[in-house]
C-alpha positions as CSV (number, residue, x, y, z in Angstrom):
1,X,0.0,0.0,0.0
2,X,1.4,3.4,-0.3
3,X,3.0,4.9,-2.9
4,X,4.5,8.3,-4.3
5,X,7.3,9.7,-2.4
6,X,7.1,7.3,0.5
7,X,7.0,4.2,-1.6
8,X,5.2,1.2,-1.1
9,X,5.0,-1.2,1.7
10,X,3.4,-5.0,2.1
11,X,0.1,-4.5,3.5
12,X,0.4,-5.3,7.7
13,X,-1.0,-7.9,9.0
14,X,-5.0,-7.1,10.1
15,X,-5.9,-5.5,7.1
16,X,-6.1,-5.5,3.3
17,X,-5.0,-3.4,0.4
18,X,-6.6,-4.0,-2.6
19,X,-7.5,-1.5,-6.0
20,X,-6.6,0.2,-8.3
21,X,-4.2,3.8,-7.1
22,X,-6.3,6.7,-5.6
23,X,-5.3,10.0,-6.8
24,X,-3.7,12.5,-3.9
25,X,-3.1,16.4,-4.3
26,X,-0.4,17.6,-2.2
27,X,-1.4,21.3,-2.1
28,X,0.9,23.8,-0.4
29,X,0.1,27.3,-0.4
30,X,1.0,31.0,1.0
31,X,-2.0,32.6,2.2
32,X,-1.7,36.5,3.2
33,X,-3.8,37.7,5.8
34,X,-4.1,41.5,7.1
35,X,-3.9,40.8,11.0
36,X,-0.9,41.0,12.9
37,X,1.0,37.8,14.9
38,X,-0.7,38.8,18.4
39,X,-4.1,38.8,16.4
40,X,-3.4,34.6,15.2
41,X,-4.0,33.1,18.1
42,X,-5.1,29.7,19.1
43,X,-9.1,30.6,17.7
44,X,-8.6,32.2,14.9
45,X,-5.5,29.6,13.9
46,X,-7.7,26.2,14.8
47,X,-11.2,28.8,12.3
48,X,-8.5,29.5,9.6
49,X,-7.7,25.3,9.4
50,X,-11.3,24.4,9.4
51,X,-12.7,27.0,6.5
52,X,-10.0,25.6,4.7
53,X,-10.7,21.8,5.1
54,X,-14.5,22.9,4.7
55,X,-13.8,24.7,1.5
56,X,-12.1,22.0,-0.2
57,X,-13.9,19.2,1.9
58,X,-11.0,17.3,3.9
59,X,-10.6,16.4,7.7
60,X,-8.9,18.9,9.6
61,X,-6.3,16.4,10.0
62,X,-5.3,16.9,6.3
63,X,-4.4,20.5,6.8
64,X,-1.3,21.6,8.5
65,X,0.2,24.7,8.9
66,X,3.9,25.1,8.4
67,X,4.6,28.5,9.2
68,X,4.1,32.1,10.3
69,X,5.7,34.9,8.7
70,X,5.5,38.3,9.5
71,X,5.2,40.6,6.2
72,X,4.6,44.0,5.3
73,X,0.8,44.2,5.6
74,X,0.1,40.7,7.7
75,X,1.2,37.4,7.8
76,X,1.5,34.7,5.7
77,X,0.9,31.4,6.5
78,X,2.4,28.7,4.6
79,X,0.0,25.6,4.6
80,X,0.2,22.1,3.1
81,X,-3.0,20.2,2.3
82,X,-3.4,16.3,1.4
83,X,-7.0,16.3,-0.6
84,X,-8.2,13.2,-2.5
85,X,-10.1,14.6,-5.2
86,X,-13.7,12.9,-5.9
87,X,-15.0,12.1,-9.3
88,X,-13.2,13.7,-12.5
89,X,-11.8,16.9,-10.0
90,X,-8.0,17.2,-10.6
91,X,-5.3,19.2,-8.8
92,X,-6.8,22.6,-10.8
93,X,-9.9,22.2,-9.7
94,X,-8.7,21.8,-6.0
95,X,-6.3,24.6,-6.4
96,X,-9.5,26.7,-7.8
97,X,-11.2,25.5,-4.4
98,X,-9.1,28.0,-2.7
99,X,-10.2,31.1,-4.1
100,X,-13.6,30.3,-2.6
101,X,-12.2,30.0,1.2
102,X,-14.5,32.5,3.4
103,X,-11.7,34.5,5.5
104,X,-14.1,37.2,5.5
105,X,-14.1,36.7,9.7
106,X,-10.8,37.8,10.5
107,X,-10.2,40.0,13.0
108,X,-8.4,42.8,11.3
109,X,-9.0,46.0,13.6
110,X,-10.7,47.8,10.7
111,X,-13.6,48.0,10.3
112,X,-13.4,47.9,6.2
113,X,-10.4,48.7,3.8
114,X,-10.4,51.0,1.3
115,X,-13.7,50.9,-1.2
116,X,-16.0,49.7,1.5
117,X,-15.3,46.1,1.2
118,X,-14.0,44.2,4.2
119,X,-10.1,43.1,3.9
120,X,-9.5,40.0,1.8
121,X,-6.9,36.9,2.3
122,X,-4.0,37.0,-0.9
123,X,-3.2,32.9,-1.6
124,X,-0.2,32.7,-3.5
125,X,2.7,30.5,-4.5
126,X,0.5,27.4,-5.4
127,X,2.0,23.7,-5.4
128,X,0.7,20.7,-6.4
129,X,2.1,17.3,-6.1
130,X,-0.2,14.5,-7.5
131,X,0.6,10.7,-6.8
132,X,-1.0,7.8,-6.8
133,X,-1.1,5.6,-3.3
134,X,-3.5,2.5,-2.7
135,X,-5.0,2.7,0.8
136,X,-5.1,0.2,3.1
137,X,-8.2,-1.0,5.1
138,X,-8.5,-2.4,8.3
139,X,-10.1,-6.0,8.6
140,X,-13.8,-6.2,10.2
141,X,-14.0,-6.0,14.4
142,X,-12.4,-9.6,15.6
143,X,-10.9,-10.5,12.5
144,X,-7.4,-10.6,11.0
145,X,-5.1,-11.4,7.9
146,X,-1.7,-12.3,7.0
147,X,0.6,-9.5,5.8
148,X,0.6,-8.8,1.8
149,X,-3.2,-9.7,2.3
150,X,-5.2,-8.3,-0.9
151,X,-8.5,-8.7,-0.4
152,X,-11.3,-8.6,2.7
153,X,-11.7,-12.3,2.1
154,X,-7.9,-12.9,3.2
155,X,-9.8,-11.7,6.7
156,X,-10.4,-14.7,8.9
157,X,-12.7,-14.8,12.2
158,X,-10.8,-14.7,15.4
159,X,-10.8,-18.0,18.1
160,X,-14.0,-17.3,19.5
161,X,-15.9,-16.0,16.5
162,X,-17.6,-17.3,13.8
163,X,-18.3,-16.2,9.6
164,X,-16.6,-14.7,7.0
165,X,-14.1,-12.2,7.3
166,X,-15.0,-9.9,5.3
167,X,-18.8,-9.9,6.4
168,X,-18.1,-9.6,10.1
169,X,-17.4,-11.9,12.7
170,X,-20.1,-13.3,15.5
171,X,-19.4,-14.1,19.3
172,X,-19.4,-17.8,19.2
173,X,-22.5,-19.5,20.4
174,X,-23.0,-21.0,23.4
175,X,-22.1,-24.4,23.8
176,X,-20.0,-24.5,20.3
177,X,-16.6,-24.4,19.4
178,X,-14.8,-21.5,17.2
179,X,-11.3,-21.7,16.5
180,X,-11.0,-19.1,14.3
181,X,-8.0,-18.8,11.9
């Protein structure tokens, strides 16, 4: 399972990998904001990851900032998002995702900027990395598989369980015998 960068590894034992690759964007990306430091603090940091795992529909786990830079004007904040785009969505129209992040909520300490709209987030130096990784999937509750396992059918019922694998196991019934695999 794996792939890209990280190369691939035999599937552990307790779980499958099976299919074809999945797509990942690797999206990192400079986004200037008008606020100072003092004014990204812990809310406004933990806000700032979620619109932008909202906006292009990832866990907040998938977004990380890597750092804080003071500029002329703000901060920028250099972020790196993993995003596995659905359907026939490629890294552009992830990238494109980003222009339609709300930041509209920051706390700038004006009231509007000049033209009486409210201050606006600059996202620049764009990156994408695509590769391909097949995921791995972890075998039903009390069951198992042997390492390099490619399929949920390589998942066999623990002692004390009874079915296929792949369907789920049941709690032995009384009075019966279940050695599993």
């Amino acid at each position: 399972y794996g792939g890209g960068e990280g190369g691939c590894e035999v599937c552990p034992r307790n779980s499958f990998c099976a299919g074809a690759p999945v797509e990942v964007v690797e999206v990192s990306f400079g986004v200037l904001l008008p606020i100072t430091e003092a004014q990204f603090n812990e809310t406004v940091e933990l806000r700032y990851v979620t619109e932008i795992a909202e906006s292009l529909g990832v866990p907040v786990e998938n977004v990380a900032i890597v750092s804080v830079t003071v500029v002329e004007g703000g901060i920028v904040i250099e972020t790196e998002v993993s995003v596995t785009p659905s359907g026939d969505e490629d890294a552009e129209d992830v990238v494109s995702k980003l222009e339609d992040v709300d930041l509209s909520w920051l706390p700038t300490g004006e009231s509007e900027s000049e033209g009486g709209e409210p201050p606006r987030a600059v996202i620049q130096n764009v990156t994408t990395t695509v590769t391909e990784v097949i995921a791995k999937q972890e075998c039903p509750e009390h069951s198992q598989s042997p390492p390099g396992s490619t399929s949920a059918a390589d998942c066999v019922c623990n002692a004390g369980f009874y079915g296929g694998g792949e369907g789920g196991c049941e709690v032995c019934p009384p009075n019966s015998f279940c050695a599993g695999a």
